[in-house]
C-alpha positions in Angstrom: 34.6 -48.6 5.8 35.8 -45.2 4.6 34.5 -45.8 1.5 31.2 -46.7 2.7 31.0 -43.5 4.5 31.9 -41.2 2.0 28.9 -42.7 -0.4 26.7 -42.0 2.6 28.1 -38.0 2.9 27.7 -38.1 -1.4 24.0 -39.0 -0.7 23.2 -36.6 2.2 24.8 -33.6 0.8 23.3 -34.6 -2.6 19.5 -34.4 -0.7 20.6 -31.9 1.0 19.1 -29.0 -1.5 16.3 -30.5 -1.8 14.8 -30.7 1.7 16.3 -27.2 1.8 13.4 -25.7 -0.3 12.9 -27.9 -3.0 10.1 -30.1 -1.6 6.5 -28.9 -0.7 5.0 -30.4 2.6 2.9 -32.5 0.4 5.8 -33.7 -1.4 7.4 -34.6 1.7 4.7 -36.6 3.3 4.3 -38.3 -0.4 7.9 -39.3 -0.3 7.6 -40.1 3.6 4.6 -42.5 2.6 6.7 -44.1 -0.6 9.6 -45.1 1.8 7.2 -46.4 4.4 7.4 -43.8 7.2 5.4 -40.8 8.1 6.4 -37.0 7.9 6.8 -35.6 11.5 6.2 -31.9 10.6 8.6 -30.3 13.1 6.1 -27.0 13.2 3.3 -29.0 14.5 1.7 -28.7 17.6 -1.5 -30.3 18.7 -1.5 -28.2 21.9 -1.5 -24.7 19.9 -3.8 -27.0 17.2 -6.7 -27.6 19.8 -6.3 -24.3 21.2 -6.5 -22.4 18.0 -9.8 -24.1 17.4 -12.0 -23.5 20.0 -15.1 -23.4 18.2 -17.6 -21.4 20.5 -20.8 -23.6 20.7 -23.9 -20.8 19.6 -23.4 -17.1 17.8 -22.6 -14.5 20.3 -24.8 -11.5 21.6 -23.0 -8.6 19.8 -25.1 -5.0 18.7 -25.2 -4.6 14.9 -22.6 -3.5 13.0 -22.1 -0.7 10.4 -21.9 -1.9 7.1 -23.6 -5.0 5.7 -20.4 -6.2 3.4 -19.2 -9.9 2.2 -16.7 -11.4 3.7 -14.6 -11.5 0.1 -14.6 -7.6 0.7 -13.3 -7.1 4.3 -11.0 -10.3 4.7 -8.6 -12.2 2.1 -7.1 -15.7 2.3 -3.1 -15.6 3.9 -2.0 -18.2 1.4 -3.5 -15.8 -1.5 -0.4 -13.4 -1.0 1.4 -11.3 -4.0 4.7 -11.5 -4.7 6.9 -9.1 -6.0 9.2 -8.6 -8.5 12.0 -6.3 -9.7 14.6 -5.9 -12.2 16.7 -3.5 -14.5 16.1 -2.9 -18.2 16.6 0.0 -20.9 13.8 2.1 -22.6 14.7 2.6 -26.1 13.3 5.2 -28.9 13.3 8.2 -26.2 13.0 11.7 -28.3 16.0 13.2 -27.0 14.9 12.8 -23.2 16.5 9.8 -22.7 20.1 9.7 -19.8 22.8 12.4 -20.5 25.6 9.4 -20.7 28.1 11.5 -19.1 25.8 12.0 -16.1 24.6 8.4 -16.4 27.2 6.3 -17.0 25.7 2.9 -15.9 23.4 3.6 -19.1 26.4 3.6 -21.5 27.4 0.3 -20.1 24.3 -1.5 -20.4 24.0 -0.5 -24.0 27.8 -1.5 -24.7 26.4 -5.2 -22.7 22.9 -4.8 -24.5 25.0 -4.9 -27.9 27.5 -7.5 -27.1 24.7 -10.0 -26.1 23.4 -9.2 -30.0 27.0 -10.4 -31.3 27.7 -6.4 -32.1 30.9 -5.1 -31.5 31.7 -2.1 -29.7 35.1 -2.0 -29.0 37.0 1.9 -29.4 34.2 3.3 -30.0 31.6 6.2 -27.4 28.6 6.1 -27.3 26.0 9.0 -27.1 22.7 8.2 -27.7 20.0 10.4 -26.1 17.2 8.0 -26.9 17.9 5.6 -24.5 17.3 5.6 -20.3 17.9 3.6 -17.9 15.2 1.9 -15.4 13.6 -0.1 -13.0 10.8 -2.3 -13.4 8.7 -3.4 -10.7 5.6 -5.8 -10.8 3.4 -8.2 -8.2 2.7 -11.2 -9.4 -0.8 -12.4 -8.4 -1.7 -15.5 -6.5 -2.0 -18.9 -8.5 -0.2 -17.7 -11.7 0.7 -19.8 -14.5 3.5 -19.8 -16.8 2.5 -18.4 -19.1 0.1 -15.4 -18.0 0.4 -11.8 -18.1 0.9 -9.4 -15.6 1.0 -5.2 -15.5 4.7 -4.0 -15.1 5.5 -0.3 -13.7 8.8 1.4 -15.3 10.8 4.1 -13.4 13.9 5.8 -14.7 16.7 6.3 -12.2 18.8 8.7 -14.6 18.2 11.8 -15.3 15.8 11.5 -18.5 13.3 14.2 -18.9 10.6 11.7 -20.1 10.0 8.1 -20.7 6.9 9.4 -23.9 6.8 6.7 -26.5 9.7 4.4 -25.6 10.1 0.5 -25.4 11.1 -1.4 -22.7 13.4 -3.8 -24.1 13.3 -7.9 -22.4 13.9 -7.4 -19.4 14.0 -10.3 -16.7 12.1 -9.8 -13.4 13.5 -11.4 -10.2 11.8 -12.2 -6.9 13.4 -12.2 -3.3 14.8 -15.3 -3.8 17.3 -14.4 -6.8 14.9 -16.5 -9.6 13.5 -15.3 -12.5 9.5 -15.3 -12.8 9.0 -13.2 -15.7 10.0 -11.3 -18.8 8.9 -7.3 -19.1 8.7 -5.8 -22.6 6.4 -3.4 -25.0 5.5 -0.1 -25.4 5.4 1.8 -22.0 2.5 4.4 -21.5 3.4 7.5 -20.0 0.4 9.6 -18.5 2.5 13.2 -17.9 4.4 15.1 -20.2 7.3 18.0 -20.0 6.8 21.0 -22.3 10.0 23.4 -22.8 11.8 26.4 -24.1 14.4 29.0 -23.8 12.8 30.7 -20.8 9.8 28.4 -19.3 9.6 25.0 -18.7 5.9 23.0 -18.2 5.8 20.1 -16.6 2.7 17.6 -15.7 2.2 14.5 -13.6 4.8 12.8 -13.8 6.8 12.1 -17.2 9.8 10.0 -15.8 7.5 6.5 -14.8 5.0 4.8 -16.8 3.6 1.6 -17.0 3.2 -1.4 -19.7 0.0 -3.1 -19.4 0.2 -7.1 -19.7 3.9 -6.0 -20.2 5.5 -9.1 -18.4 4.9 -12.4 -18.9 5.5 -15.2 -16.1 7.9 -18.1 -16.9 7.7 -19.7 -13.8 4.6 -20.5 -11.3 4.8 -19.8 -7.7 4.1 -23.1 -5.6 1.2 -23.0 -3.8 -0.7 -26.1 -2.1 -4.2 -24.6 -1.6 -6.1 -27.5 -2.3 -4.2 -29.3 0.1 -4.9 -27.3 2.8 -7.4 -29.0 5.5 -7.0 -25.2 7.8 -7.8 -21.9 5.7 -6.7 -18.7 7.7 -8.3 -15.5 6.7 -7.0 -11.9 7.6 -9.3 -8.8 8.2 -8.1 -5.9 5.9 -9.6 -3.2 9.0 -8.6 -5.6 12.4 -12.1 -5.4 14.7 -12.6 -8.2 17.0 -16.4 -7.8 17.3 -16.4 -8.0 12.9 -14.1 -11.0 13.6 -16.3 -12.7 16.2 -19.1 -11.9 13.1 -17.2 -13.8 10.6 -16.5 -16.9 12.4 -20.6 -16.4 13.7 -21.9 -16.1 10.0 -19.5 -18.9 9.0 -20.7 -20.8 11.5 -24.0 -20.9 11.1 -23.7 -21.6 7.4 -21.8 -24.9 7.5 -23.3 -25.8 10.4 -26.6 -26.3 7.9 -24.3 -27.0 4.8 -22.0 -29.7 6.4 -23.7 -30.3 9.7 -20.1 -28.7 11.5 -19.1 -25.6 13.0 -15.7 -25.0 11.6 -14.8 -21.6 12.2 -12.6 -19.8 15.3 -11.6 -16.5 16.0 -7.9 -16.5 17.4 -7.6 -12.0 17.1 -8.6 -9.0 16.1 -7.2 -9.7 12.9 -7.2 -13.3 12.1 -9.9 -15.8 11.6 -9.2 -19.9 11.1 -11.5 -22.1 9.0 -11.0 -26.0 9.4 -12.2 -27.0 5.8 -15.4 -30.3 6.0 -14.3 -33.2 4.5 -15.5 -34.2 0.8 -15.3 -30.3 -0.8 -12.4 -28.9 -2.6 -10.8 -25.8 -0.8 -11.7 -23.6 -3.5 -15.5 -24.4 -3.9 -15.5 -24.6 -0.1 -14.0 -20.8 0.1 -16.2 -19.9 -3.0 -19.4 -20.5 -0.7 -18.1 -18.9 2.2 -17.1 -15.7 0.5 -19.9 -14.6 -0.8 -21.7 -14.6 3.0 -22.7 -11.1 4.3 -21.6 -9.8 7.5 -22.0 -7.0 9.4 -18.9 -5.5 9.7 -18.1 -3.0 12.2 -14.4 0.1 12.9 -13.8 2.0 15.8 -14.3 5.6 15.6 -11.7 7.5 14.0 -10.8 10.6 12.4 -7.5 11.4 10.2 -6.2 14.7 9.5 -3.9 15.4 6.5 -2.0 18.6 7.7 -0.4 19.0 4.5 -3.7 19.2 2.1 -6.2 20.2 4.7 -7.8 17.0 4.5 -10.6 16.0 7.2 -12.0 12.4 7.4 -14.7 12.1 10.1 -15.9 8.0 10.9 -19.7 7.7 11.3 -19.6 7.0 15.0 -17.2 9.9 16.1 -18.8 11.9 19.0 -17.8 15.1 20.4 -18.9 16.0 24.4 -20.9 19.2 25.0 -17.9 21.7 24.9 -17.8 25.1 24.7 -15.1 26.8 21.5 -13.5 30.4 20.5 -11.7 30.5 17.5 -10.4 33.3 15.9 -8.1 34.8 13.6 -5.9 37.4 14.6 -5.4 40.0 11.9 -2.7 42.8 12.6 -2.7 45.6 10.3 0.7 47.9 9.5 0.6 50.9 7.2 2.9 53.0 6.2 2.7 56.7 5.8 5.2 59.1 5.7 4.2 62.7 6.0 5.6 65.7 4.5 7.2 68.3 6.8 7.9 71.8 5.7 9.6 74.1 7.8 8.6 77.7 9.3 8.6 80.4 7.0 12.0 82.7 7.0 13.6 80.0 9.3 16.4 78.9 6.6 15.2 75.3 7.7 14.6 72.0 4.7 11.8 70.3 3.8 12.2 66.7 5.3 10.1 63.2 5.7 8.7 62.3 8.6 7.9 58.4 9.3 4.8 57.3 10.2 3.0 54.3 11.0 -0.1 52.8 11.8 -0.8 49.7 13.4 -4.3 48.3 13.7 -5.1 44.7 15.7 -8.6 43.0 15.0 -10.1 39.6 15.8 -13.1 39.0 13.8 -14.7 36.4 14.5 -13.8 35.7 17.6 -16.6 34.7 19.0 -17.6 31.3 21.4 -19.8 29.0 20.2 -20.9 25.8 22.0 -20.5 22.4 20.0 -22.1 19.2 20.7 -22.1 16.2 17.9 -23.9 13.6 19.2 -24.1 12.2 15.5 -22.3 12.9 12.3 -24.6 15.2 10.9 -24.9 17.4 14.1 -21.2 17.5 14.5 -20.0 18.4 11.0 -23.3 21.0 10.9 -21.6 22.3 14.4 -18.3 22.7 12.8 -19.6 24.6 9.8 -21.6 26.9 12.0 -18.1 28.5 13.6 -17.1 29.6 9.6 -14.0 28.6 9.8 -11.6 26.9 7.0 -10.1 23.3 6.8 -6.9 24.7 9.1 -8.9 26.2 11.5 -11.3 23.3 11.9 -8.1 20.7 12.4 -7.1 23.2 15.5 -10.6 22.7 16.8 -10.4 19.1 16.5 -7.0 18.6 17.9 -8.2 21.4 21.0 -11.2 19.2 21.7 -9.4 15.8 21.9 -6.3 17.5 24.3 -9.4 18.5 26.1 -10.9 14.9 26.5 -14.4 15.9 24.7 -13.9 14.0 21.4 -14.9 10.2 22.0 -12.5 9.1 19.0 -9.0 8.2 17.6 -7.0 11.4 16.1 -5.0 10.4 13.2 -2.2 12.9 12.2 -0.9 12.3 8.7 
């Protein structure tokens, strides 16, 4: 009896890993079918199923959008996701601008491990190369990769190297969230800045510490991904809108409605759009024909200001009410001018400096103007009518919308 038991635990725990994470969905219902049984997805609902497809019967009654644009262009698939990857190598050949080793001394270690690994010894010995830095490579791995395939790599140094100019990134593996390795990085990494130095001035531009090395990683191991098993595609709006997500399922619609004789597509959000994929097409010629349909898609109105650079982005259907605006600059003037005083004749006085200052206040400008942007081209005309500079015109805007006159969403950045 014990015995029987404790071949039963051996078997569990030896399965164990594998319904873990080792087994797709499709693998499970494939070995659910082989044993004789069927898979009982514990995430399936058919409630929240025939809820999220509620397919409305005929295309709604919305106004036109803005922008005629495919659907490829304003929505992507959620199972086409990136994933990314990380991991810690050395850039060799460095001109002198690689890590100080006594200010870096993980660097030091990883060359005394770099060495080891090539059967070199390095025992009693220091070493104090400045050709050699330290860093970080990053990369995202695309959707549907293959072992195999090549994919950009960014490189970062996280000593203190001066410049990463004509060095090689040595192999370097590339781990995901999940502790695996996916890829390899190595070549020649490209550095777009550059540091120019001497005894008294020092030029530096962009940015000479990061670079990158294109088709610098290659992938050892493919993502899983089931895509052609799907029977329910989801696609996510890049710019949420629920009248441009109402238009995608519409368009959809309409098209497989002639195509497959079915309408297929339901909105559940602002953002998020489901597609119940016909029977008798694969999922990627299916998505291939729906992609390529035009819609018109449609954003609120919006305008972002970037405080720091002065930067003003106005949306085409931003509105200002008929308000009335000042703006001016005050200017306050303060000069110094110290007169000379000399003292009466015979009086046995001394020549001394008497202060004086003048202080002058003026507001040009300062006049009122009345603004009324019914449009795009009558408000930004409007604004450059006052004469005033990027600063001024952010105070007008962010006046206007404390005021309840600008019919749009103020962005700070």
């Amino acid at each position: 009896m014990m015995r029987g038991l404790a071949l039963i635990l051996a078997a569990v725990l030896g399965l164990q890993p594998a319904l873990a994470d080792g087994l797709t969905p499709k693998a499970k219902r494939d070995l659910a079918a082989k044993n004789g049984g069927v898979y009982d997805d514990p995430e399936y609902n058919p409630a929240t199923t025939s809820r999220m497809f509620r397919v409305s019967s005929g295309p709604s009654s919305l106004p036109p959008g803005q922008v005629a644009s495919r659907i490829k262009d304003i929505a992507q698939l959620q199972s086409s996701r990136d994933n990314q990857l990380v991991g810690y190598g050395l850039v060799i050949g460095l001109a002198g601008s690689g890590d100080s080793l006594r200010n870096s001394p993980f660097t030091e270690q990883s060359i005394r491990a770099m060495l080891e690994n090539l059967g070199i010894a390095t025992e009693g010995g220091s070493a104090r190369a400045k050709n050699v830095a330290a860093v970080i490579v990053t990369a995202n791995m695309p959707p549907y990769v293959q072992s195999g395939a090549r994919i950009d790599i960014d490189v970062s140094s996280m000593g203190d190297a001066t410049s990463l100019a004509g060095g090689t990134l040595i192999m370097t593996p590339l781990k995901a969230a999940d502790g695996e390795i996916y890829a390899v990085g190595q070549g020649s990494v490209i550095v777009s800045g550059f540091v120019a130095k001497g005894q008294a001035e020092k030029l530096t531009q962009g940015v000479p510490t990061s670079g990158r090395v294109p088709n610098g990683a290659i992938v050892e191991r493919a993502v899983q991904a089931e895509f052609d098993d799907q029977a329910t595609l989801t696609l996510q709006l890049r710019n949420p809108d629920f009248s441009t997500a109402i238009r995608i399922a519409d368009a959809i619609n309409d098209y497989t409605s002639q195509r497959f004789g079915a309408r297929v597509a339901a909105e559940r959000d602002a953002r998020t759009v489901q597609i119940r994929r016909p029977k008798g097409v694969s999922a990627a010629r299916f998505y291939a024909e729906i992609e390529n349909l035009v819609v018109e898609s449609d954003t609120p109105a919006r305008v972002v200001i970037d405080e720091r650079t002065g930067t003003i982005v106005i949306g085409n259907d931003v509105k200002i009410s008929r308000v009335a605006i000042s703006h001016g600059t005050l200017t306050v003037r303060i000069t110094e001018a110290p007169r000379i005083v000399q003292p009466e004749p015979f009086s046995k006085g001394e020549t001394a400096v008497e202060p004086f200052t003048a202080i002058e206040a003026s507001r040009p400008d300062g006049r009122v103007a009345v603004l009324d942007g019914p449009d795009l081209e009558t408000l930004v005309s409007g604004l450059n009518r006052l004469g005033v500079q990027p600063d001024g015109i952010i105070a007008i805007l962010q006046g206007i919308k404390s005021a309840g006159a600008l019919q749009a969403d103020l962005v700070l950045q």
